[in-house]
ChimeraX commands (.cxc) that place a marker at each C-alpha (Angstrom):
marker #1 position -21.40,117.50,220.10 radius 0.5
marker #1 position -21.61,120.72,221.06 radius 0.5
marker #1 position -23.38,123.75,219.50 radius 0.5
marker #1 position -21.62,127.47,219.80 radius 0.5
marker #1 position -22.40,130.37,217.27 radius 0.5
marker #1 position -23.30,127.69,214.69 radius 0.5
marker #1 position -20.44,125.54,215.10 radius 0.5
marker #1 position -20.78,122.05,216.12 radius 0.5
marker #1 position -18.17,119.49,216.13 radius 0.5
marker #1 position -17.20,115.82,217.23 radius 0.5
marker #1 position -13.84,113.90,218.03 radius 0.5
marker #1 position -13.79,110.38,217.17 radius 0.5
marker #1 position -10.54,108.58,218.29 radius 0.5
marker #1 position -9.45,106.61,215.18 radius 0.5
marker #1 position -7.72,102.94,217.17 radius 0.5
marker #1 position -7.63,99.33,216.29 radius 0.5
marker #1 position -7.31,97.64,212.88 radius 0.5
marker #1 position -7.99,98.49,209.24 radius 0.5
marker #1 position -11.96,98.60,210.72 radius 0.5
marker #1 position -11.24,102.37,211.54 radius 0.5
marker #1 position -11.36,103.24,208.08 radius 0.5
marker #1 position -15.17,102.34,207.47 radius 0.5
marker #1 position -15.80,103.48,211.37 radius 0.5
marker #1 position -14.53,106.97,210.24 radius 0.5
marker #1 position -16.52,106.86,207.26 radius 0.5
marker #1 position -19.86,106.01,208.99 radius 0.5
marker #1 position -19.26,108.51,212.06 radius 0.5
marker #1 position -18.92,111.09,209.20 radius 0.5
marker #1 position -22.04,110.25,207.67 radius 0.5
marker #1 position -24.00,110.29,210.86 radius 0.5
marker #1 position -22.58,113.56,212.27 radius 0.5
marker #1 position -23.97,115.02,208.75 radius 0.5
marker #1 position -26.79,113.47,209.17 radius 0.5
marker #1 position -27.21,115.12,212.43 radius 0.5
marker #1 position -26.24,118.13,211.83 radius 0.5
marker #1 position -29.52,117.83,209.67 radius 0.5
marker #1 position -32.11,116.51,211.78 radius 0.5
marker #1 position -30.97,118.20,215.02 radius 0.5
marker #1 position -29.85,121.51,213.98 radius 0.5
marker #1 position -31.74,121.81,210.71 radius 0.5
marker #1 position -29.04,122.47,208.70 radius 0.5
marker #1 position -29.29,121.70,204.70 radius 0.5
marker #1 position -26.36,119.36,203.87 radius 0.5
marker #1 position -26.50,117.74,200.21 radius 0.5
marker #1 position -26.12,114.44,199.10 radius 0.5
marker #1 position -23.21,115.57,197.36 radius 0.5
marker #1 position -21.65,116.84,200.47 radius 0.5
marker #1 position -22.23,113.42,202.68 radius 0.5
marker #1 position -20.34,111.66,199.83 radius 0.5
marker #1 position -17.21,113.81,199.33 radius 0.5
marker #1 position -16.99,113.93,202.89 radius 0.5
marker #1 position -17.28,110.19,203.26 radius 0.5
marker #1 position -14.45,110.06,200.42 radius 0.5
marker #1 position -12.06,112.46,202.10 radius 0.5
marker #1 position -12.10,110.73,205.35 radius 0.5
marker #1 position -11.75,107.58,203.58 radius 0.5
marker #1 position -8.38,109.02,202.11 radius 0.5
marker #1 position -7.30,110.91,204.82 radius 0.5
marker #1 position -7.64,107.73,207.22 radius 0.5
marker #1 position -6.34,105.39,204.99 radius 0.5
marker #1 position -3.19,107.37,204.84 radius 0.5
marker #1 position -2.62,108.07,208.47 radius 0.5
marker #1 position -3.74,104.38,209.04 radius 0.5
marker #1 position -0.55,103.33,206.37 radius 0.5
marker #1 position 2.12,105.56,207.40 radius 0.5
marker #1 position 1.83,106.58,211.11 radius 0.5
marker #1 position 2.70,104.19,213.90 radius 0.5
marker #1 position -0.26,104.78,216.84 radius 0.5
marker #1 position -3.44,106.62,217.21 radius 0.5
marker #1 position -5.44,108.13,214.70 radius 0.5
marker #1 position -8.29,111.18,215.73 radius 0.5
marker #1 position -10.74,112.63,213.69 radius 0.5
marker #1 position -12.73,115.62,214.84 radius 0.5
marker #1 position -15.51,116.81,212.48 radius 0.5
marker #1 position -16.77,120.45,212.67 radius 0.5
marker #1 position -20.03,122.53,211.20 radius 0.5
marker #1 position -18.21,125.86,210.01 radius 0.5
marker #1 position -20.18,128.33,208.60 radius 0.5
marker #1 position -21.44,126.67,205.20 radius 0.5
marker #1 position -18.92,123.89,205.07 radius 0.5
marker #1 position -18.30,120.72,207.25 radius 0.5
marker #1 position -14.28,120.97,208.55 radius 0.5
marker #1 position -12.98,117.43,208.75 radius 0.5
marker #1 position -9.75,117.27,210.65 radius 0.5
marker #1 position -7.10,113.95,211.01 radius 0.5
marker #1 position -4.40,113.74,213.14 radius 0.5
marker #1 position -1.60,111.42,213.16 radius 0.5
marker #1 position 1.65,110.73,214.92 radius 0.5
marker #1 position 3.99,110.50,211.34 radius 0.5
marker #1 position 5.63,114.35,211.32 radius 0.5
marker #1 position 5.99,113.61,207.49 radius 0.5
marker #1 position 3.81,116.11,205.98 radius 0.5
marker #1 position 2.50,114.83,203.01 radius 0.5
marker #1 position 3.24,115.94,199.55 radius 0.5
marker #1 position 0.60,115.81,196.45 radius 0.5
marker #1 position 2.61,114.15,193.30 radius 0.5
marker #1 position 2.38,115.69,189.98 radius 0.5
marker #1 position 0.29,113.63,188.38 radius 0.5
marker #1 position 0.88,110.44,186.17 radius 0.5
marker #1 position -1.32,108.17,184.44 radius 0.5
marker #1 position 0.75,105.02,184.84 radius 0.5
marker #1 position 0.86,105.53,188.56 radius 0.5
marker #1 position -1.39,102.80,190.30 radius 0.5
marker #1 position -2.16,103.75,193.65 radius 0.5
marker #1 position -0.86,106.52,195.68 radius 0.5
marker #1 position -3.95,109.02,194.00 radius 0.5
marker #1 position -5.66,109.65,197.78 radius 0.5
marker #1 position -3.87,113.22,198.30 radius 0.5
marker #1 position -4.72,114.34,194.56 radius 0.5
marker #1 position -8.20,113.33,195.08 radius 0.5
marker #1 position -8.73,115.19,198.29 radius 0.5
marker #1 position -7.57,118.40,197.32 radius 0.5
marker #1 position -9.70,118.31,193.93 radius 0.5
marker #1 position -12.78,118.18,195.83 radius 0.5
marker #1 position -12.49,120.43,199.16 radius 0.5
marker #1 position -12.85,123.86,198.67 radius 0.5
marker #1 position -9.70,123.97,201.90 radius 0.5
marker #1 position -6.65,121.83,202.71 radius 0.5
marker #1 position -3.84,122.86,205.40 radius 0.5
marker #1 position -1.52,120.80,207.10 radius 0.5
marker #1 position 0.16,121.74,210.62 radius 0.5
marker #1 position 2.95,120.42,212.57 radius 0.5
marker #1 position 1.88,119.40,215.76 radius 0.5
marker #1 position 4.25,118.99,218.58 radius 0.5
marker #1 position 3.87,115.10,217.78 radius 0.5
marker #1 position 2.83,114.67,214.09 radius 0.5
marker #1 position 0.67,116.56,212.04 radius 0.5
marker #1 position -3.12,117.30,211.40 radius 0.5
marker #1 position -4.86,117.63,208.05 radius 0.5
marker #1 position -7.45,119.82,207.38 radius 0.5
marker #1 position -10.23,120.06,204.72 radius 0.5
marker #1 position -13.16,122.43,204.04 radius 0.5
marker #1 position -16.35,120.71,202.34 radius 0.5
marker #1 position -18.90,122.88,200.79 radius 0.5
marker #1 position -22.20,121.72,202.51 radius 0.5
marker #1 position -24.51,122.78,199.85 radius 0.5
marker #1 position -23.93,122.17,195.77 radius 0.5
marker #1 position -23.09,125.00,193.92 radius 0.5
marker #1 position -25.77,124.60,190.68 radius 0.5
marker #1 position -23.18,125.14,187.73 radius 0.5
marker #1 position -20.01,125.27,189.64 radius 0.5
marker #1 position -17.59,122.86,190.52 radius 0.5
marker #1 position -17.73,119.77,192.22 radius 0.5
marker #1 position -16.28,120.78,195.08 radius 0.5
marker #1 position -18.26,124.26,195.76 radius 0.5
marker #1 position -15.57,126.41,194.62 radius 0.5
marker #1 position -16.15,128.86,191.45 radius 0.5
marker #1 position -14.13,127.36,187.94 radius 0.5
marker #1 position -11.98,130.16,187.07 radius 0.5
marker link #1:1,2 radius 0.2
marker link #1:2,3 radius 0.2
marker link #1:3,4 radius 0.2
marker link #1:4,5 radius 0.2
marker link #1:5,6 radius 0.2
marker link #1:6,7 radius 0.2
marker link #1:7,8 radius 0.2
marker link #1:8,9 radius 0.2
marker link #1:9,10 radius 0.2
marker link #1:10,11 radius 0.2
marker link #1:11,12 radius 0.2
marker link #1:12,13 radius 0.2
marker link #1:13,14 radius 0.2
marker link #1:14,15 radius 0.2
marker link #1:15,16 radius 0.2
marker link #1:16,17 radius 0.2
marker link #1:17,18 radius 0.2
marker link #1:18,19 radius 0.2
marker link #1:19,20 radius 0.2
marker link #1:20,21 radius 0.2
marker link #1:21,22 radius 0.2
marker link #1:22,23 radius 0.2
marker link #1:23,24 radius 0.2
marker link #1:24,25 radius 0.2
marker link #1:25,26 radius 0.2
marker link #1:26,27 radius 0.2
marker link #1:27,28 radius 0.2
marker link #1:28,29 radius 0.2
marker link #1:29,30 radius 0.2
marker link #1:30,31 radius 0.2
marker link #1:31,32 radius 0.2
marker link #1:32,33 radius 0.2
marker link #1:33,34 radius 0.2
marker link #1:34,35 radius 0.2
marker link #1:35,36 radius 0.2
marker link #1:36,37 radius 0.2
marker link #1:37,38 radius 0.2
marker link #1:38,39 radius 0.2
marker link #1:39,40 radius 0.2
marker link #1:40,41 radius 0.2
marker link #1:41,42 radius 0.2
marker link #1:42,43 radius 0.2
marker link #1:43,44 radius 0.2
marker link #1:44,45 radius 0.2
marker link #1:45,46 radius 0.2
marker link #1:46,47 radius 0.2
marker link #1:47,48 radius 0.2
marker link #1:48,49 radius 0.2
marker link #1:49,50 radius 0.2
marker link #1:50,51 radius 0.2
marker link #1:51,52 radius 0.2
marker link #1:52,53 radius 0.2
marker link #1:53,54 radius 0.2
marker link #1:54,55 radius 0.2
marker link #1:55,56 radius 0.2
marker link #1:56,57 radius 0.2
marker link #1:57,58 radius 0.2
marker link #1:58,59 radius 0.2
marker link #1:59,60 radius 0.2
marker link #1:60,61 radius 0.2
marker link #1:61,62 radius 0.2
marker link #1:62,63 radius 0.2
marker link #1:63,64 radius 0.2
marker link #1:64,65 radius 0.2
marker link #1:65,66 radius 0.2
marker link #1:66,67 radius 0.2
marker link #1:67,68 radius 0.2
marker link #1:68,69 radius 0.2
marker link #1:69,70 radius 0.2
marker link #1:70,71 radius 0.2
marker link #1:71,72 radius 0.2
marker link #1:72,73 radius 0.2
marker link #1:73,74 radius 0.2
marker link #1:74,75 radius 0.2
marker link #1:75,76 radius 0.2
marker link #1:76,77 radius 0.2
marker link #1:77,78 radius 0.2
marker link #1:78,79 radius 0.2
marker link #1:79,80 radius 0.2
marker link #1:80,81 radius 0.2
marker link #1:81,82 radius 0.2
marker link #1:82,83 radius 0.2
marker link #1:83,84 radius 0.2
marker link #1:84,85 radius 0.2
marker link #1:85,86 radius 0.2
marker link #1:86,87 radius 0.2
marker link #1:87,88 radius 0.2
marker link #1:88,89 radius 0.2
marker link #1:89,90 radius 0.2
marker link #1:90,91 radius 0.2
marker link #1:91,92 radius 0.2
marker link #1:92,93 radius 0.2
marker link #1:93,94 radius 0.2
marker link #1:94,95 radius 0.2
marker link #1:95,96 radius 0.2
marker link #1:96,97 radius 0.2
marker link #1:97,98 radius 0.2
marker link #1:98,99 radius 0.2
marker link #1:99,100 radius 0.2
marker link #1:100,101 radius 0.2
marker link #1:101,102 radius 0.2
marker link #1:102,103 radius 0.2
marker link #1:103,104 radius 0.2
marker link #1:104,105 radius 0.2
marker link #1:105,106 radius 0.2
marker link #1:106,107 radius 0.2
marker link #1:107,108 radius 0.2
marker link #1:108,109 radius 0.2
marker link #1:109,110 radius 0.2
marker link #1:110,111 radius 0.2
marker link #1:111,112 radius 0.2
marker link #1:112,113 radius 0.2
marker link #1:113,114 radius 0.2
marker link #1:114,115 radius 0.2
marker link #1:115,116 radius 0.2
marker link #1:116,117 radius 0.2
marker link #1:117,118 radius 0.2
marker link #1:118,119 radius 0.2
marker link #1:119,120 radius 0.2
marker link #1:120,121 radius 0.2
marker link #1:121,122 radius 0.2
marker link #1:122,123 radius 0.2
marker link #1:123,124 radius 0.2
marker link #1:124,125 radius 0.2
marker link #1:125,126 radius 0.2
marker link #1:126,127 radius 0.2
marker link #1:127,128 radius 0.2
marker link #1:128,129 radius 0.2
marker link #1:129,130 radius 0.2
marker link #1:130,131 radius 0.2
marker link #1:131,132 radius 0.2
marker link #1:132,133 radius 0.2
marker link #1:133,134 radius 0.2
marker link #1:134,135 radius 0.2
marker link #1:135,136 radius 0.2
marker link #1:136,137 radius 0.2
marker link #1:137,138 radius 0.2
marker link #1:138,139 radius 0.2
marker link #1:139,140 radius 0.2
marker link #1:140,141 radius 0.2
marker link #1:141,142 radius 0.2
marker link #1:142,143 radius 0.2
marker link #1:143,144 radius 0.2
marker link #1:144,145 radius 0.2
marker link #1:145,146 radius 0.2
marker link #1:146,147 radius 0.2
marker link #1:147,148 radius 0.2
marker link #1:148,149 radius 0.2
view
């Protein structure tokens, strides 16, 4: 972890079985909860559990549509925790419109209701996904720290 002009951050390479999915959950809870006690930073609740949610999703997917390695870094930006995933799949993913009957196949909707960011990139092999998270709840705003409009 490393601390410069309030940004701290971790990698965690993502390899091995379906495991990696809670793995990536718990290293996401514990780098909050660092971020807290070492750094003193006020991270809600709320924050620990949509972040623990998104990486859920985000893994899962990589985990069931790239061949290889998975990496997650985690990063302390500003106000918000930046939770990045990386696979090897150069299919950038595409939210469907959405559809009650549907069973499954809801992860990418979910995300992007409750970040306040999402970008993908092309990487030179695959792609990386990128969310914001509000670290602090917004008292009469929306769940995910963004204004309603």
């Amino acid at each position: 972890m490393v601390r410069d002009a309030l940004v701290i951050e971790e990698t965690v390479a993502l390899d091995g079985d379906g495991s990696v999915i809670a793995e990536a959950r718990r290293r996401a809870a514990e780098f909050l909860t660092r971020v807290q006690s070492e750094y003193g930073l006020p991270v809600s609740a709320r924050a620990v559990d949509l972040t623990r949610l998104v990486v859920s999703e985000l893994v899962t997917n990589a985990r069931k549509y790239a061949p290889g390695p998975v990496s997650m870094e985690l990063r302390i930006a500003g106000d918000a925790v930046e939770v990045a995933v990386w696979d090897s799949d150069p299919v950038l993913p595409v939210a469907r419109a959405a559809d009650a009957g549907r069973v499954g196949q809801h992860g990418l909707e979910i995300v992007m209701a409750v970040v306040q960011g999402f970008e993908v990139q092309q990487e030179p092999v695959g792609k990386r996904i990128t969310v914001r998270i509000a670290l602090l709840d917004d008292p009469g705003g929306h769940v995910s720290g963004r204004r309603p409009q």
